[in-house]
C-alpha positions in Angstrom: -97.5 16.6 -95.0 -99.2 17.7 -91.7 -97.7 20.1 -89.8 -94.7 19.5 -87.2 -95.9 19.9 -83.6 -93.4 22.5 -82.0 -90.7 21.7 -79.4 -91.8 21.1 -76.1 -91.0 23.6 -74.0 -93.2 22.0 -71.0 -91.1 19.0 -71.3 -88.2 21.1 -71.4 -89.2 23.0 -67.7 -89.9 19.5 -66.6 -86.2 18.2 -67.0 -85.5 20.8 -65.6 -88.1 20.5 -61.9 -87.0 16.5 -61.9 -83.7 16.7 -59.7 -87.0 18.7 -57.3 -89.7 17.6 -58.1 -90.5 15.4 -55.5 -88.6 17.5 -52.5 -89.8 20.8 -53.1 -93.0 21.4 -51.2 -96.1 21.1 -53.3 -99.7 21.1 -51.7 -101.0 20.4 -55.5 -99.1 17.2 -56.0 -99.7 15.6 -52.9 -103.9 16.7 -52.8 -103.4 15.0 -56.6 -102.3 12.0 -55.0 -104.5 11.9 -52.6 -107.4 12.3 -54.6 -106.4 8.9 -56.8 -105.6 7.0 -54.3 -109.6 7.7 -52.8 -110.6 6.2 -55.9 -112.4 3.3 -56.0 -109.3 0.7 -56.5 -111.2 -1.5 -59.1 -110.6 1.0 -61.6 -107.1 0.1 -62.0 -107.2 -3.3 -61.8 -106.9 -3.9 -65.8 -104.8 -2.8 -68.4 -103.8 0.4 -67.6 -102.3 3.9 -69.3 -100.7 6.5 -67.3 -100.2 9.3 -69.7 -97.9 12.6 -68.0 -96.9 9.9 -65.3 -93.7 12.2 -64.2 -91.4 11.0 -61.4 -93.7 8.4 -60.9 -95.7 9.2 -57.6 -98.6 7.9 -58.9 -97.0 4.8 -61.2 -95.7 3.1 -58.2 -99.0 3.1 -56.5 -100.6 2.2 -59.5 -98.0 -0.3 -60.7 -98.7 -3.3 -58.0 -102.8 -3.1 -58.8 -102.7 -3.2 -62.6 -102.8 -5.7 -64.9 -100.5 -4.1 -67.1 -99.1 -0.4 -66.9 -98.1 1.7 -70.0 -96.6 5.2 -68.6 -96.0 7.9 -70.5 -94.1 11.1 -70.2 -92.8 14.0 -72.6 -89.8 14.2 -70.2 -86.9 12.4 -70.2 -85.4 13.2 -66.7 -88.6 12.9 -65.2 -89.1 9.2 -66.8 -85.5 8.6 -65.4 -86.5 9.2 -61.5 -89.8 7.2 -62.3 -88.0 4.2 -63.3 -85.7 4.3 -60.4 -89.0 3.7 -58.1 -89.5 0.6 -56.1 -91.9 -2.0 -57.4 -92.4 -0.5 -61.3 -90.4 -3.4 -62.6 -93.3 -4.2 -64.7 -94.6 -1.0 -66.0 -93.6 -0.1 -69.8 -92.1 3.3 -69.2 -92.3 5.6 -72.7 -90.8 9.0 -73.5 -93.8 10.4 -75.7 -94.8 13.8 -76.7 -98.7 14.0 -75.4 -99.5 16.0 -78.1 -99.0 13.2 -81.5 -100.6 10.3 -81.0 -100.0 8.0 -78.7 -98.1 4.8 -78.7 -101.3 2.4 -77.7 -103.2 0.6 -80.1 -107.7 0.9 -80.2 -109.3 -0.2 -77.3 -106.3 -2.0 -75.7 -106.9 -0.2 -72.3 -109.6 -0.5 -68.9 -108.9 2.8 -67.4 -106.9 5.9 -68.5 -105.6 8.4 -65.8 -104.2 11.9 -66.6 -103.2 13.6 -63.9 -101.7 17.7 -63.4 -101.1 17.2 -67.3 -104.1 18.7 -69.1 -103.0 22.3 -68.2 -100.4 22.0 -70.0 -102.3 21.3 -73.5 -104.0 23.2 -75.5 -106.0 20.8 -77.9 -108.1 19.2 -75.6 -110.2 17.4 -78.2 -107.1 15.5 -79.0 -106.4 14.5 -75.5 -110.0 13.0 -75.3 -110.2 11.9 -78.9 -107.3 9.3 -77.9 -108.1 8.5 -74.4 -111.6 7.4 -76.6 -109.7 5.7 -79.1 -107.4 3.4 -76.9 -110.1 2.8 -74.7 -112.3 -0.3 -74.4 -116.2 0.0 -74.4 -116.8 1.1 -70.8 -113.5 1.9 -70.0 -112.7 4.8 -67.9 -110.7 7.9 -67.8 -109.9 9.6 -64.8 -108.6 13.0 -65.1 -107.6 15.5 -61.9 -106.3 18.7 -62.8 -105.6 22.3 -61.5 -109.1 23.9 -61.0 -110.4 26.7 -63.5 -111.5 28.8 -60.3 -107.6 28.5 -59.0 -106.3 29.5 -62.7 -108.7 32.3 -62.7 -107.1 33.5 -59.7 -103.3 33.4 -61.7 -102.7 30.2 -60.1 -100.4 27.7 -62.4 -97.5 24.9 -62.3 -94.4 26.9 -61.1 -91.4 25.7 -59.2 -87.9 27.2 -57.6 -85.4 26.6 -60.6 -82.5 24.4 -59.0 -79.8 25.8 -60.6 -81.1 30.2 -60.6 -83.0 29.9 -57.4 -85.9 31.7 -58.9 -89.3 30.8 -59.5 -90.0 29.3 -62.8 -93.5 29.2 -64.7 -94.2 26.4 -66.4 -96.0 26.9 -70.1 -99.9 26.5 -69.1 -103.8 26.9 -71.0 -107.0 28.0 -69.2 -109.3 25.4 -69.8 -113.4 26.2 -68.5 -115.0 23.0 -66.9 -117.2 23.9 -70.3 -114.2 23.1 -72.3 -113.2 19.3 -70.5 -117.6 18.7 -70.9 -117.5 19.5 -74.5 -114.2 17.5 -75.4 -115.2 14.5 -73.4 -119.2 14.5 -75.1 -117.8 15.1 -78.7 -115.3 11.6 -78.4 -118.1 9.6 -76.7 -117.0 9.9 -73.5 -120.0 10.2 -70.3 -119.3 11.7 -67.2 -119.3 9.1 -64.7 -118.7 11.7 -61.7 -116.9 15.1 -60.5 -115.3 16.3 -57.8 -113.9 19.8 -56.6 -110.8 18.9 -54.5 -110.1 21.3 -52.0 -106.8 21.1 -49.3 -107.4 19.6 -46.0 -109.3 21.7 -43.7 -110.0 24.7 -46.1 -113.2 26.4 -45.7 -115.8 25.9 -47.9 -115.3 29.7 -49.4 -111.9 28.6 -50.5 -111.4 28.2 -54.1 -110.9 24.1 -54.7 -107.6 23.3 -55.7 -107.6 20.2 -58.4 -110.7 19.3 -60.3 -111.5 15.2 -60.7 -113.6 13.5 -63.4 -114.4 10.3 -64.1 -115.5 9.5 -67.4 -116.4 5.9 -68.9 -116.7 5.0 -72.8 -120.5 4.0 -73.6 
């Protein structure tokens, strides 16, 4: 019998940061936002998988340009607010622990987006093993996450509990630009492009904030 993934404690912390997560100022989830919607909008045009979608800021901009939409997320109250977002009528929302595999059958997806979710897992080689598995030959995954250089500097997902007022870590991995390179080349996965995201009118000495790949399935 393979082993039982333990409980969740980031989806835990999430339930939690939903009733503030999109109130409570956050320069990382709006630059994440940002940076997707500077994509090149073709690459959601498919059949699309949203996996760590969250309150949905970037499922209801995604939602009217896809094909189809699957969004999941490890967090029930999260998933709730996501719903509740105008124009997502059509998106298939699940509650889904990123950590087992995932609800999507082989190559049934275009494009792939993960985004402010990585940190948060350990195993990347799963993470990319699937995204490689439910995607169709040159499909794409696009990935933005909290940059190495700003976890190097102590930097991680944090928020002001609602109901203590205190600051609240949430459960996070250091993963090395090395580390997302070797998990994406070991499930067949090609670097399309990077980017090094850094907050509007920050000097070019400033540590970038989010780190955004694009990867495509040869």
């Amino acid at each position: 019998m393979a082993p039982k993934t333990p409980p969740d404690e980031v989806a835990a912390a999430y339930n939690v940061w939903a009733d503030v997560y999109d109130t409570q100022a956050n320069a990382t989830r709006d630059l994440d936002a940002r940076t997707l919607q500077g994509q090149d909008p073709s690459l959601f045009q498919g059949d699309v998988l949203e996996i760590g979608c969250g309150t949905g800021k970037n499922t209801e901009w995604l939602a009217p340009r896809a094909r189809g939409l699957l969004a999941l997320d490890g967090s029930a109250e999260m998933l709730k607010r996501a719903r509740e977002r105008p124009g997502v009528e059509r998106v298939q929302f699940l509650q889904h622990d990123l950590r087992e595999p995932w609800p999507a059958r082989n190559a049934s997806h275009d494009t792939l987006t993960c985004n402010l979710v990585l940190e948060h897992i350990e195993d990347l080689a799963f993470v990319f093993s699937e995204a490689s598995r439910v995607l169709r030959r040159g499909g794409f995954f696009f990935v933005c996450e909290l940059h190495p250089f700003r976890q190097l500097q102590g930097k991680q997902a944090h928020f002001v509990n609602p109901e203590t007022g205190s600051i609240q870590n949430v459960r996070s991995y250091l993963h090395d630009v090395s580390d997302y390179l070797k998990a994406a080349l070991d499930a067949g996965l090609v670097l399309v492009r990077a980017q090094d995201c850094r907050d509007d009118g920050a000097p070019r000495t400033a540590a970038p904030r989010l780190l955004a790949m694009l990867w495509q399935k040869s």
